[in-house]
Each structure stands twice: as C-alpha cells, then as structure tokens.
KOLBA-481681 format. One record per residue (C-alpha): residue number from 1; residue in one letter; y, z, x. Coordinates in steps of 0.001 Angstrom, whole numbers. Layout:
BEGIN
<site><seq>NUM</seq><type>a</type><v>Y</v><w>Z</w><u>X</u></site>
...
END
This chain:
BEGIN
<site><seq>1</seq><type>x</type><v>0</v><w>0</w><u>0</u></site>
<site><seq>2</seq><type>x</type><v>2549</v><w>792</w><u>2787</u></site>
<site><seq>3</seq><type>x</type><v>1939</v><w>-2445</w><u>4437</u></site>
<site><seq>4</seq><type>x</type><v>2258</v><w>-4560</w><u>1472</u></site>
<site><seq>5</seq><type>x</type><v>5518</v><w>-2570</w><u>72</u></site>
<site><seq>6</seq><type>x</type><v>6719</v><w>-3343</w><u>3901</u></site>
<site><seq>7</seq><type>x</type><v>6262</v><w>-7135</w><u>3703</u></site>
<site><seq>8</seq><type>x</type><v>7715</v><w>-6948</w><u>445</u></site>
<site><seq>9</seq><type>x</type><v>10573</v><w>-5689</w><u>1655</u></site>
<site><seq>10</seq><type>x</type><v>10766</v><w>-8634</w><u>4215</u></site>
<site><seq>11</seq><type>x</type><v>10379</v><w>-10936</w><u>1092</u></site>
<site><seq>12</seq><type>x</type><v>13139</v><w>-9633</w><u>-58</u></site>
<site><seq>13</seq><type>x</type><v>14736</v><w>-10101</w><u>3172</u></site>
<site><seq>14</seq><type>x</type><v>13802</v><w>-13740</w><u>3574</u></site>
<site><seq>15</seq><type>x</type><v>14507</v><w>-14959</w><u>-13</u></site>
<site><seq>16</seq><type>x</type><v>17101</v><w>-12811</w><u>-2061</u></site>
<site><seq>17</seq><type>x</type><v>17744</v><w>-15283</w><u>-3987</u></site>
<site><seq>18</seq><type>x</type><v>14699</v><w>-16498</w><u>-4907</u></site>
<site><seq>19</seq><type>x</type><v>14274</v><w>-17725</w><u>-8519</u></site>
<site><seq>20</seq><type>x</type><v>12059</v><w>-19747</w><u>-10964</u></site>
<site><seq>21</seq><type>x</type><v>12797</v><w>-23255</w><u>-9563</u></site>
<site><seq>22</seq><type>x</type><v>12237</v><w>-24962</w><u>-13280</u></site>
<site><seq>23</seq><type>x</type><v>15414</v><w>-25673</w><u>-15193</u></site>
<site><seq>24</seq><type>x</type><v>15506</v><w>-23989</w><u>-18614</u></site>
<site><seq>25</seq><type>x</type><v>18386</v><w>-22509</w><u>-20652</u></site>
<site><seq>26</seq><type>x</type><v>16075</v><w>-20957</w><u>-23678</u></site>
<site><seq>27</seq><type>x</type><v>12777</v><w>-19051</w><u>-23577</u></site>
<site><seq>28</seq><type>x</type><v>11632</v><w>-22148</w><u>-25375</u></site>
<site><seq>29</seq><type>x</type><v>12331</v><w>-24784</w><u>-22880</u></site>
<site><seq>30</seq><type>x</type><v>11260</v><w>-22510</w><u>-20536</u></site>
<site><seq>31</seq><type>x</type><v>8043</v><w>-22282</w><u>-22285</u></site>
<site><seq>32</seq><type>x</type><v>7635</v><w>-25913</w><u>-22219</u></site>
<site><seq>33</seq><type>x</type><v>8560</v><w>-26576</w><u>-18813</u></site>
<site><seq>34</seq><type>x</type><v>5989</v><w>-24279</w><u>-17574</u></site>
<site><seq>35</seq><type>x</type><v>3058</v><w>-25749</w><u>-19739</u></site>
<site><seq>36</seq><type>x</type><v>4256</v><w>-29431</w><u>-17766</u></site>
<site><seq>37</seq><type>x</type><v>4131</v><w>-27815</w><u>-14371</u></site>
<site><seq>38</seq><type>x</type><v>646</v><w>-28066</w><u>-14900</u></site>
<site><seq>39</seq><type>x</type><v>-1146</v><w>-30577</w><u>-11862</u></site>
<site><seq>40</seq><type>x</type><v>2889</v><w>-31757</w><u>-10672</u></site>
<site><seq>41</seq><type>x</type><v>5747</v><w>-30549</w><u>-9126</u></site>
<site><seq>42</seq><type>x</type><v>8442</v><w>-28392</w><u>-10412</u></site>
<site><seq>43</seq><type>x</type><v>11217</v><w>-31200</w><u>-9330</u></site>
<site><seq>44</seq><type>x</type><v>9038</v><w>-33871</w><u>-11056</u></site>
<site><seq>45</seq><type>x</type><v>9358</v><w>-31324</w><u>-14306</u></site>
<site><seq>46</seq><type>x</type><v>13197</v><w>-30973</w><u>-13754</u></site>
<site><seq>47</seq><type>x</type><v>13786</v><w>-34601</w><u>-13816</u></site>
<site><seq>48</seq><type>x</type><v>11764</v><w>-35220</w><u>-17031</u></site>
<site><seq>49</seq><type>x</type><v>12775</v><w>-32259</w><u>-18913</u></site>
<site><seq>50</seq><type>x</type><v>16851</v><w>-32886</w><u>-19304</u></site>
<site><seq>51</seq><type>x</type><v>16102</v><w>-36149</w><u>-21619</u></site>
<site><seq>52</seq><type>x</type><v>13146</v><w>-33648</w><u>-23197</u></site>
<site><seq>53</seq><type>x</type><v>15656</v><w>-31139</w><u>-24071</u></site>
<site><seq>54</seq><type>x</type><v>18022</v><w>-33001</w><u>-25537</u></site>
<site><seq>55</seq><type>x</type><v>15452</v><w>-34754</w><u>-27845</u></site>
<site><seq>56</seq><type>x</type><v>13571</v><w>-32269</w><u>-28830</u></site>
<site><seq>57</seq><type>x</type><v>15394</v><w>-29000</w><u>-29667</u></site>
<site><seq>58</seq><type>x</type><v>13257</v><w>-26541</w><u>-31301</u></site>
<site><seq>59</seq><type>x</type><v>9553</v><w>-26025</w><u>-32007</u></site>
<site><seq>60</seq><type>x</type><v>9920</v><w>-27976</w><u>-35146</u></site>
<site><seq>61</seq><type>x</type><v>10834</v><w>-30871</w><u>-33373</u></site>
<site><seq>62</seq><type>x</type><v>7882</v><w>-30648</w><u>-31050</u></site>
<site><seq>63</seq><type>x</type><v>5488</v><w>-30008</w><u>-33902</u></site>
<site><seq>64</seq><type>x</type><v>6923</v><w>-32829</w><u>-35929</u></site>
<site><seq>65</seq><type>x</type><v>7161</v><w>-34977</w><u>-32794</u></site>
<site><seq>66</seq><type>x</type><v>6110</v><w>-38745</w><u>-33096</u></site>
<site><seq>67</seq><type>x</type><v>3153</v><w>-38894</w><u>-30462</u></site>
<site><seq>68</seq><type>x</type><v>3915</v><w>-42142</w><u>-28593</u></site>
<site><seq>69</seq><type>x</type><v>7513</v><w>-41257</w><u>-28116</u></site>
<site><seq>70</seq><type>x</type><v>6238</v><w>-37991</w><u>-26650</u></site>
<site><seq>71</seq><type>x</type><v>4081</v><w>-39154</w><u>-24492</u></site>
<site><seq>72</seq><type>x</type><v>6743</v><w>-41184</w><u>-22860</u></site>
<site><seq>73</seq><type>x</type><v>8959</v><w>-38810</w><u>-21917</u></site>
<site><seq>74</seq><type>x</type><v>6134</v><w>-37104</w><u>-20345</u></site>
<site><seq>75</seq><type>x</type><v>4123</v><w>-39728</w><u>-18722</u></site>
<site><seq>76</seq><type>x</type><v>5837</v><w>-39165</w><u>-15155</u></site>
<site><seq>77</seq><type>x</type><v>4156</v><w>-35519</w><u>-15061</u></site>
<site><seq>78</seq><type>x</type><v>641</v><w>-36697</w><u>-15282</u></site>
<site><seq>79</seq><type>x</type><v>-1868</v><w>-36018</w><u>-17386</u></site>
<site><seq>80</seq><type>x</type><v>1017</v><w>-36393</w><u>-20684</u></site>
<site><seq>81</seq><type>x</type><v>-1710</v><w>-37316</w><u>-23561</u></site>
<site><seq>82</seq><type>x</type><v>-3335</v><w>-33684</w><u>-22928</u></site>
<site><seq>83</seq><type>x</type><v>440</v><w>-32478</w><u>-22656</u></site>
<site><seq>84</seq><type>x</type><v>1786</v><w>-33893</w><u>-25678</u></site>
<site><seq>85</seq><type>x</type><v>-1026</v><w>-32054</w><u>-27341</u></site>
<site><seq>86</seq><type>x</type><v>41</v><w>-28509</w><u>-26015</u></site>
<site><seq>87</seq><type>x</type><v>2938</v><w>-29108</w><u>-26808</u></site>
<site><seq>88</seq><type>x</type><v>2909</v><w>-30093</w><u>-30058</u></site>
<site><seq>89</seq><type>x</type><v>68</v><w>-27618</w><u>-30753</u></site>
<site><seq>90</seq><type>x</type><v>2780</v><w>-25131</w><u>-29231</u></site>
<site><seq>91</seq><type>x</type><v>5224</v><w>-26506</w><u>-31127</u></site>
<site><seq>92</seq><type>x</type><v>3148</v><w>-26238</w><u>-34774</u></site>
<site><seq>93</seq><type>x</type><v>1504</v><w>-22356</w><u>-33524</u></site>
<site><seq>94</seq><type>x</type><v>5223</v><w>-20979</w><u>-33194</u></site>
<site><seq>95</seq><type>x</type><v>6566</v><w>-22553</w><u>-36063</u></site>
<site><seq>96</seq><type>x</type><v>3368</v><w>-21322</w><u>-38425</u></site>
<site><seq>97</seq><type>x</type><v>3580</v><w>-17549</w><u>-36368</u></site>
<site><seq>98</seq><type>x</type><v>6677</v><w>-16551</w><u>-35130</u></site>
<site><seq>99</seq><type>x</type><v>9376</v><w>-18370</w><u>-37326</u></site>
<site><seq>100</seq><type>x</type><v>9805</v><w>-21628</w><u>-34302</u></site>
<site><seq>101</seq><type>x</type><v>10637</v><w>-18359</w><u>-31846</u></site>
<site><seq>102</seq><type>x</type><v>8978</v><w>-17663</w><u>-28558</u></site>
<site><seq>103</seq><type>x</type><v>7847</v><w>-14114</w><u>-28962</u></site>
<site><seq>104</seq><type>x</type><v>8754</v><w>-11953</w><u>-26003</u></site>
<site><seq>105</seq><type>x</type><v>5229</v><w>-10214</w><u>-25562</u></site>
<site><seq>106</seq><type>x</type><v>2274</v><w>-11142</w><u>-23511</u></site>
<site><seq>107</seq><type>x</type><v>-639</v><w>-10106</w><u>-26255</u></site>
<site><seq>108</seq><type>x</type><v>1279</v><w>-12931</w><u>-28588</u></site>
<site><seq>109</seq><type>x</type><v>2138</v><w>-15279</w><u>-26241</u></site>
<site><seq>110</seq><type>x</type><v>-1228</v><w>-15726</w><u>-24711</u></site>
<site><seq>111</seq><type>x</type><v>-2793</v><w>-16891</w><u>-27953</u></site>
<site><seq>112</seq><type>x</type><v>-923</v><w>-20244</w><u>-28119</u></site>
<site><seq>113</seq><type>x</type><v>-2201</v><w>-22950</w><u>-27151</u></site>
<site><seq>114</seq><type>x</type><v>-1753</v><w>-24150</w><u>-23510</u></site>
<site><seq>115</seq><type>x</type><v>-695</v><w>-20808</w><u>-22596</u></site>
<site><seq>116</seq><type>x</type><v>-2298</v><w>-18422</w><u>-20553</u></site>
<site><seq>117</seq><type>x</type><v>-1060</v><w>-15290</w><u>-18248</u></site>
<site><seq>118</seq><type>x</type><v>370</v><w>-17002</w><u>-15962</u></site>
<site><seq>119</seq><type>x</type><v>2248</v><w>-18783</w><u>-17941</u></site>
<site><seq>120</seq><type>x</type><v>3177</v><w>-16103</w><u>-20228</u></site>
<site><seq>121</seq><type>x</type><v>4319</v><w>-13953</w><u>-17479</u></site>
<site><seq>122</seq><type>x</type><v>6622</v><w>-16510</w><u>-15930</u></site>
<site><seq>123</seq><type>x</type><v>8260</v><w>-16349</w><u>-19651</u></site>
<site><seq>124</seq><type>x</type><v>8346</v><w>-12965</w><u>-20015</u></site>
<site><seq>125</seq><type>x</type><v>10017</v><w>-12432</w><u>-16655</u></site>
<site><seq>126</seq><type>x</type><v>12495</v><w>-14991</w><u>-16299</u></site>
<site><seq>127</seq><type>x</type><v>13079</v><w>-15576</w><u>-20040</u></site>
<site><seq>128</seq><type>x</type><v>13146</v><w>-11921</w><u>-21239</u></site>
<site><seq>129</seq><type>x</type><v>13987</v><w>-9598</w><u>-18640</u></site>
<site><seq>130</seq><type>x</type><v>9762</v><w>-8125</w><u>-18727</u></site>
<site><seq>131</seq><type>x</type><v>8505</v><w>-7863</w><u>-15338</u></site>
<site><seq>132</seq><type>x</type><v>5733</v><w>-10098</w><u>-14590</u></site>
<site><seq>133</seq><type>x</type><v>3141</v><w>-11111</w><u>-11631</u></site>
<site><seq>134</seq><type>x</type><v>2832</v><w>-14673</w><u>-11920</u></site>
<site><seq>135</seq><type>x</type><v>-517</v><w>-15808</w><u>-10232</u></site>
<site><seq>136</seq><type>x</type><v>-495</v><w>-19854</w><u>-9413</u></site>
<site><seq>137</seq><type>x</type><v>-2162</v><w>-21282</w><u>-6118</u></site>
<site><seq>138</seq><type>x</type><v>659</v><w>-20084</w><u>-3468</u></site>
<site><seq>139</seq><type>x</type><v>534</v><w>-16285</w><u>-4854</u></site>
<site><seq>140</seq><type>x</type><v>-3278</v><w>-15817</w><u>-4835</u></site>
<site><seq>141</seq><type>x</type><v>-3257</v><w>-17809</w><u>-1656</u></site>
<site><seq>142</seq><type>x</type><v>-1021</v><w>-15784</w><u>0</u></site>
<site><seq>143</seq><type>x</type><v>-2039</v><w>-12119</w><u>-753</u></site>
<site><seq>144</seq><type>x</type><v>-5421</v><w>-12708</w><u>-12</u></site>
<site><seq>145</seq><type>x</type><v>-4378</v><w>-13892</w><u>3297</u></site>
<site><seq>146</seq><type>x</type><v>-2231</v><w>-10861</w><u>3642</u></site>
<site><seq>147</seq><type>x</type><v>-5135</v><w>-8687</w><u>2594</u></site>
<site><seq>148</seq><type>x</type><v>-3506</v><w>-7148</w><u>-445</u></site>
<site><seq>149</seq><type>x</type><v>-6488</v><w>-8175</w><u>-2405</u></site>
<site><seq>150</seq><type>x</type><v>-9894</v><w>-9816</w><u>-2029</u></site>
<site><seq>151</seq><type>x</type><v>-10378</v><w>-11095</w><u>-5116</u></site>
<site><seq>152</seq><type>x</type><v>-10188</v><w>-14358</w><u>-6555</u></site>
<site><seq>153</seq><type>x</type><v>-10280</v><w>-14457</w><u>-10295</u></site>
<site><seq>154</seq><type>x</type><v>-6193</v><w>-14439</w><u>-10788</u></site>
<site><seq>155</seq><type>x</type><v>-6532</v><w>-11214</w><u>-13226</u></site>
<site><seq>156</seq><type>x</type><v>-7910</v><w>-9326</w><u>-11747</u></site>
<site><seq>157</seq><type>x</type><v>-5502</v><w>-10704</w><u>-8792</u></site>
<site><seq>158</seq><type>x</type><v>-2655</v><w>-9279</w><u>-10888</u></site>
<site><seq>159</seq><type>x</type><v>-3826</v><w>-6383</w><u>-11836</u></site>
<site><seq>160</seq><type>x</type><v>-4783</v><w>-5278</w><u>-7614</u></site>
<site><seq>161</seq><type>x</type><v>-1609</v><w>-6455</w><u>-6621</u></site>
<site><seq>162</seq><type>x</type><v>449</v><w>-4395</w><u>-9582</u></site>
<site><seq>163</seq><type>x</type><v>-1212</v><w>-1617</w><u>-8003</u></site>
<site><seq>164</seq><type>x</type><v>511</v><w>-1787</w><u>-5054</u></site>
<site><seq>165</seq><type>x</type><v>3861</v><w>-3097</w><u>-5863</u></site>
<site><seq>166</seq><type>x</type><v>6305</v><w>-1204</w><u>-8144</u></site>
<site><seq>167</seq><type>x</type><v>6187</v><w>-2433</w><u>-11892</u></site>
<site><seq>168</seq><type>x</type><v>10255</v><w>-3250</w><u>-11591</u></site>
<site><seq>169</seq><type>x</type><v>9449</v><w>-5717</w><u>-8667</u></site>
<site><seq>170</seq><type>x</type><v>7149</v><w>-7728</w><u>-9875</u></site>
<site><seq>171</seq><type>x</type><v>8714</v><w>-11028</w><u>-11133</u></site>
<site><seq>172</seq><type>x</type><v>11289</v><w>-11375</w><u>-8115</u></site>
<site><seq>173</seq><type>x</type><v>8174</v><w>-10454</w><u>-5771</u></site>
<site><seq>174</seq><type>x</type><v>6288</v><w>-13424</w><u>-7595</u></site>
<site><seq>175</seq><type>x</type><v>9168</v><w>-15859</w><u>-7140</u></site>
<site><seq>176</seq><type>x</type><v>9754</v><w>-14342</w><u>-2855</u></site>
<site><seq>177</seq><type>x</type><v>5874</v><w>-14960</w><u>-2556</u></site>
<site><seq>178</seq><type>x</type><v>5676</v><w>-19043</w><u>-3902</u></site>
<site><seq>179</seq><type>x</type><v>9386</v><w>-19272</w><u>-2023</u></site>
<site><seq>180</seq><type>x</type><v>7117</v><w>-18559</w><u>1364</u></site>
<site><seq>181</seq><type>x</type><v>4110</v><w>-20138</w><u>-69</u></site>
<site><seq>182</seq><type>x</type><v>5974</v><w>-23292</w><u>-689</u></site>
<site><seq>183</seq><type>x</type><v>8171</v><w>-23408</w><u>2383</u></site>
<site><seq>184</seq><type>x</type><v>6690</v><w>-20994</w><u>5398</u></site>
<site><seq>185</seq><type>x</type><v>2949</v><w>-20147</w><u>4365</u></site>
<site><seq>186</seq><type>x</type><v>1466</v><w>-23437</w><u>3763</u></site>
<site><seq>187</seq><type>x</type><v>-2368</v><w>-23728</w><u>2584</u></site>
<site><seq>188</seq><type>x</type><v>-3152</v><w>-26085</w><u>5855</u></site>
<site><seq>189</seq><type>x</type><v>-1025</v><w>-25594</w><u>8507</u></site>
<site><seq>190</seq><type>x</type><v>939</v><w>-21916</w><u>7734</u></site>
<site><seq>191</seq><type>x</type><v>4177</v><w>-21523</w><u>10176</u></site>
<site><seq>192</seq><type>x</type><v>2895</v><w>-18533</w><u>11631</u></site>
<site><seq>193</seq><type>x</type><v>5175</v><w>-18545</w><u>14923</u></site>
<site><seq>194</seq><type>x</type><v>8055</v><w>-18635</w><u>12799</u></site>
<site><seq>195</seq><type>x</type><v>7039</v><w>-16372</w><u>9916</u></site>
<site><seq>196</seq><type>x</type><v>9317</v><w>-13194</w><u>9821</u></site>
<site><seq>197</seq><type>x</type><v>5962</v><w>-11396</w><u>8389</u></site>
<site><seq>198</seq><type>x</type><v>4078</v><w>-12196</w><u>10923</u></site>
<site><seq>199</seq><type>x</type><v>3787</v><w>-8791</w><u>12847</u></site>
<site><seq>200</seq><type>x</type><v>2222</v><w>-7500</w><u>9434</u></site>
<site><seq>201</seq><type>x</type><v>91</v><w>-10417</w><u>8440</u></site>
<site><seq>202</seq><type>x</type><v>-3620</v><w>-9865</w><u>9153</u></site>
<site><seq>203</seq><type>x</type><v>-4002</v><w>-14018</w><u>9210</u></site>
<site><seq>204</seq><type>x</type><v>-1509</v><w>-14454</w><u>11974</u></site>
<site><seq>205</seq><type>x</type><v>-2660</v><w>-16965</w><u>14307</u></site>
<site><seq>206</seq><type>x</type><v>-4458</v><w>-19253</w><u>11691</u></site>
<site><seq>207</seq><type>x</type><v>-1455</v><w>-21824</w><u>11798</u></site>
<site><seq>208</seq><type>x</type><v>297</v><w>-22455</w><u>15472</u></site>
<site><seq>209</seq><type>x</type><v>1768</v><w>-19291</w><u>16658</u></site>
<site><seq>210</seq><type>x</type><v>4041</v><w>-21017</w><u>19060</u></site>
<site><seq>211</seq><type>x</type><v>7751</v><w>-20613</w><u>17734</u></site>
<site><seq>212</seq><type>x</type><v>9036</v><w>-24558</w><u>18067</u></site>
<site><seq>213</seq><type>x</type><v>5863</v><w>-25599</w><u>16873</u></site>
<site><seq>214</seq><type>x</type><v>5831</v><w>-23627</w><u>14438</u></site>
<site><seq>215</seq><type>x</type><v>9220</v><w>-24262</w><u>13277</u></site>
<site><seq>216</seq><type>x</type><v>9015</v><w>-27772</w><u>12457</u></site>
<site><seq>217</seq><type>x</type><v>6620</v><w>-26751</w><u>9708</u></site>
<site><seq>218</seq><type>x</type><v>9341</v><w>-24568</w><u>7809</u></site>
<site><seq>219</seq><type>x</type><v>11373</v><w>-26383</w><u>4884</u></site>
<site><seq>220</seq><type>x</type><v>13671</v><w>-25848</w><u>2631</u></site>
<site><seq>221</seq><type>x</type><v>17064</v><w>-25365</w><u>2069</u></site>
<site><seq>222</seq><type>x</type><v>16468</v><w>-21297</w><u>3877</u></site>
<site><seq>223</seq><type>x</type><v>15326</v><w>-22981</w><u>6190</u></site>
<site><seq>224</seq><type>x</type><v>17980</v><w>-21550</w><u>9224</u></site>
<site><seq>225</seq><type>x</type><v>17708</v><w>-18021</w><u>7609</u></site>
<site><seq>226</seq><type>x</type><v>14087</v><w>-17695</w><u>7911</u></site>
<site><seq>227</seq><type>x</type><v>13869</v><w>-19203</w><u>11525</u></site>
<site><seq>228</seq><type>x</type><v>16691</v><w>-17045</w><u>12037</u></site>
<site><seq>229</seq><type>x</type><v>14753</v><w>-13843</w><u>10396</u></site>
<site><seq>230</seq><type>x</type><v>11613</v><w>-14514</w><u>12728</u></site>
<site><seq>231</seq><type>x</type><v>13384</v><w>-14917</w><u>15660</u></site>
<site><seq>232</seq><type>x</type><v>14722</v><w>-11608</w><u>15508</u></site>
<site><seq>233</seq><type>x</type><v>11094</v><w>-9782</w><u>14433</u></site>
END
C-alpha cells in the first residue's frame, strides 16, 4: 500500500492535469462517446462525435434514430452496425427507464445495454462527480506491472486496487494511470529510462533503461515535463 500511494503521488506529479480525453458536454454524450471508444481511438471518437451531437440530442433521438443515417456517422469508428445497435438500444432503455436521463448510479447504469463497469465508472466520475476506477487495457496493464495487483479479471482488478488507493482518488488516479499508459508505459517497448516511477516500479528494466533511448519513446504534449520529472528522480 505505501508503495502504490507513493507512485500515486508521482502520478499526480507527472499529470495534474490529467482528464478524460473524450469530448462531452452532458452525461449523455458522454455516455455515448464511451460506448464508441470501443476497438478505436479516443481522437477518432472526438472527430465523429461533434456532427453526432448536433444530430442527435437526446435519447429519444437515438432510439428513434433512422439506422442507415446512424451508421454513417459512425462508420469511421469501426465496427458502427454493432454500435448503432447500442446505441439505439441505449437510446430506447433510458427513454423506457429513466425518463431519456442517464442515471447517476452504477447498479442502474450497468444494466443498459452496451454498458458495463468500465464504462459506467468513466460516467459516474467524470459526468457526476462519483469517484470511479476505470479498468481499460493501459490501467490493468500497468498495475499489474507495478505489482499492485495480480489479477486479471478487471473486477476484481478494481476492487484490489480500491483497496489501496483512497476512495476520493480514484477517477483522477484512473485518468494519471492511461495518461502514462498511453504516453510513458507502453505495452511493447515501456520508456523505462525516462519514467519518473521508475525507482518504485518492480518491471523496471523491461523497456530500455538508457535515458536518450528511452526518451524518444515518450509522447505527448507532457512530454518535456515528464523527461524533465525523470531526470531529476
């Protein structure tokens, strides 16, 4: 616990302004734009969902949607015939249940369709304030490598890390942990010589440890603050 609450800190340290990196301005859209992250890029979802938005406005609209037209504006994500149905099916589910609102609690959200905890808790946390641990591929990557947890199923993921991490911290240590996932801790080829974690990370040394190799792996805009951050650890 004291190691992971002291790379935590250095999360904090490394990204304080971290932040859910899809564009949304309602729990709804956020909803949405979470279920199309699914198998692309967030920046493939932000350049689909502005024209989305603006066409479709509440859960009625999604629910009533005309299919082809749907699928249209979500073709560039991949996979948009099996995401025009969640989404209308998400669309028709909140309309029937919750009056076309997204409901702001993880036992209802979980039962629509296309949404499961990790998507729920991205909503909860960034959409209502409820601190959540949101589990993709970077997150369970990552604390396994940093041996916070062994496991593999992504509840039971959750639940080991929310053991060790204060309740409060959660959602901003989700977003700090795909932040370094996504631009210092890659799956292949981790920047380990220029990680400011890596005193503390029991995988050091399974991407190049040298500090200019290493280097050329970060990205990202942070990218000067974190090289700056490891040179100094």
């Amino acid at each position: 616990m004291r190691r992971a609450r002291r790379m935590k800190r250095c999360l904090d340290d490394e990204f304080p302004d971290a932040h859910c990196e899809l564009d949304f301005t309602t729990p709804l859209e956020l909803l949405v734009a979470v279920v199309l992250s699914a198998q692309t890029t967030d920046v493939r979802v932000n350049q689909v969902t502005p024209a989305l938005f603006a066409r479709y406005r509440t859960a009625a609209d999604y629910a009533g949607a005309d299919r082809a037209e749907l699928e249209e504006y979500l073709r560039p994500t991949g996979f948009f015939r099996a995401k025009a149905n969640s989404v209308m099916g998400l669309g028709a589910a909140l309309v029937e249940r919750y009056d076309g609102e997204v409901p702001g609690k993880l036992k209802d959200l979980v039962t629509l369709p296309g949404v499961g905890r990790k998507t729920a808790n991205v909503v909860l946390g960034d959409a209502f304030g409820v601190p959540g641990i949101t589990v993709d591929t970077h997150f369970g990557r990552l604390v396994r490598r940093w041996g916070w947890t062994e496991e593999e199923d992504p509840v039971k993921v959750e639940h080991a890390v929310g053991e060790l991490i204060p309740r409060k911290e959660w959602t901003l240590l989700s977003h700090r942990t795909i932040f370094h996932g996504r631009r210092v801790c890659h799956a292949r080829k981790p920047a380990c010589g220029a990680c400011p974690l890596a005193k503390m990370c029991p995988s050091y040394g399974v991407g190049p440890t040298g500090f200019e190799e290493a280097a050329k792996l970060v990205k990202g805009e942070e990218r000067e603050h974190i090289l700056e951050l490891a040179a100094r650890r």
